[in-house]
Every structure is written in C-alpha cells, then in structure tokens.
C-alpha positions as CSV (number, residue, x, y, z in Angstrom):
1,X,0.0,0.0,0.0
2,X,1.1,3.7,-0.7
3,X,1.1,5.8,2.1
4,X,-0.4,8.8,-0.5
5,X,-3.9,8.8,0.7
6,X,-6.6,9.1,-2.6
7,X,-7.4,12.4,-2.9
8,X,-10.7,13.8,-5.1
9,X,-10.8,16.5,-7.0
10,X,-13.4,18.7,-5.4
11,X,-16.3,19.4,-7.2
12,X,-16.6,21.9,-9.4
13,X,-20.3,24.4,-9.1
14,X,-21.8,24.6,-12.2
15,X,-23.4,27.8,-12.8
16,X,-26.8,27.8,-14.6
17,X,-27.6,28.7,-18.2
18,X,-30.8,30.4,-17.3
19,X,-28.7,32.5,-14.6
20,X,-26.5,33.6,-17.0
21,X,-29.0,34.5,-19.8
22,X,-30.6,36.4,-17.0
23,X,-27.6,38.4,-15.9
24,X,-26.7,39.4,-19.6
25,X,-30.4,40.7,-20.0
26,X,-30.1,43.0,-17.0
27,X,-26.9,44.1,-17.8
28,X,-28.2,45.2,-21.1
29,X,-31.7,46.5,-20.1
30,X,-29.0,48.7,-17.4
31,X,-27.1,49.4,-20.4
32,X,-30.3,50.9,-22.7
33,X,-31.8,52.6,-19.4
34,X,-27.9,54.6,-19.0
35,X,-28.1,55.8,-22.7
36,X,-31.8,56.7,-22.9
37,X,-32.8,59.1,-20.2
38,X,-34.8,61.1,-22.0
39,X,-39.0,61.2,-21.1
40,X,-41.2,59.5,-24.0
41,X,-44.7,60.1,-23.7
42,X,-47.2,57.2,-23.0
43,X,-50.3,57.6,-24.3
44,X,-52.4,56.8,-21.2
45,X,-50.1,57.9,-18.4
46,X,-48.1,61.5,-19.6
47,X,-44.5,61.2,-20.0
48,X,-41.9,58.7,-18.3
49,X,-38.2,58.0,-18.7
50,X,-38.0,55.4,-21.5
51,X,-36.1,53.4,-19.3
52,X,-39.0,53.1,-16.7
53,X,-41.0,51.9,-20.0
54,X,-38.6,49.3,-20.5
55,X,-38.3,48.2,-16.8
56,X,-41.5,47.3,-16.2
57,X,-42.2,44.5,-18.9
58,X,-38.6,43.3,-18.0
59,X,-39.8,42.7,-14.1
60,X,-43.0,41.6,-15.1
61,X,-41.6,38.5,-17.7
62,X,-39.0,38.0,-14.8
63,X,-42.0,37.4,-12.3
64,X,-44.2,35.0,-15.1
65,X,-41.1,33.0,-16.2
66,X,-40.6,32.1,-13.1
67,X,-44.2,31.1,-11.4
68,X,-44.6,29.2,-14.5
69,X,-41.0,27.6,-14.1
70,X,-41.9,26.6,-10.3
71,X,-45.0,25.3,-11.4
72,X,-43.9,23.1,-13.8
73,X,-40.9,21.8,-11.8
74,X,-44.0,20.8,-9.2
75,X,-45.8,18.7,-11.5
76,X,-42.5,16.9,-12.5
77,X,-42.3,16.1,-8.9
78,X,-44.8,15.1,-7.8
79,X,-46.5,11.4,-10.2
80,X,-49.7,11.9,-11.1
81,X,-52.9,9.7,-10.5
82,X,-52.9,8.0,-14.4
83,X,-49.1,7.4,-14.2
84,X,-49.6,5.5,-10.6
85,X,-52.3,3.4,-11.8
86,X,-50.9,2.0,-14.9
87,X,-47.3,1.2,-13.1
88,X,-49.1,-1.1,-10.6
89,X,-50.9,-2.7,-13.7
C-alpha cells in the first residue's frame, strides 16, 4: 500500500444557463436605461423615462417566467394519479 492517501478532486459548481441568460439581460436593459434618459410620452399615463417603460415589462416576464417555471418543476415532482395506476398494472 502507498502511504499517499486518494485524494478527489473537489467538485466543481456549475453555474446555470438560465442564470447567465438572465444576468446578460439586466446588464443590457442597465445598459439601454444609461443611454436613454430622455422622457417618452405614454399615451395613457403622460410622460416617463423610457427606461421606466422598459423596466416594467422586464420585471413583469421576470416574475411570469418564473411562477410558470416553479409550477412546472411541481408537477415533475410530484407522479400523477394516471401514471400511478398504470405502473401497478
């Protein structure tokens, strides 16, 4: 026997895709809100920076993309009634 104990290679954290997609958005929507300060007028409200305009769809896909992703990630979890039934077939 060797007296060099086995040492692993510690593992390394993978960072997400979706993180990463999501970080490049902001960055860019931060980006377009710097260079466009200027007020636009919105038809039903007056006038707003353009980068308000732009801020509020971005937070509100945010918010949707992910209650749809935790719902979905629930229904993998969980087997359903029809799947239960035809395994103990």
């Amino acid at each position: 026997m060797s007296d060099n104990p086995i040492t692993t290679p510690t593992p390394r954290r993978r960072i997400p895709v979706r993180l990463i997609v999501f970080v490049l958005l902001a960055v860019g929507l931060v980006a377009f809100a710097y260079l466009n300060t200027d007020p636009i007028r919105v038809r039903p409200f007056g006038e707003a920076p353009l980068w308000q305009i732009m801020l509020l769809p971005f937070g509100a896909g945010t918010i949707v993309g992910w209650t749809v992703r935790s719902k979905f990630r629930f229904r993998n979890d969980a087997p359903n009634r029809a799947s239960a039934a035809n395994r103990s077939e």
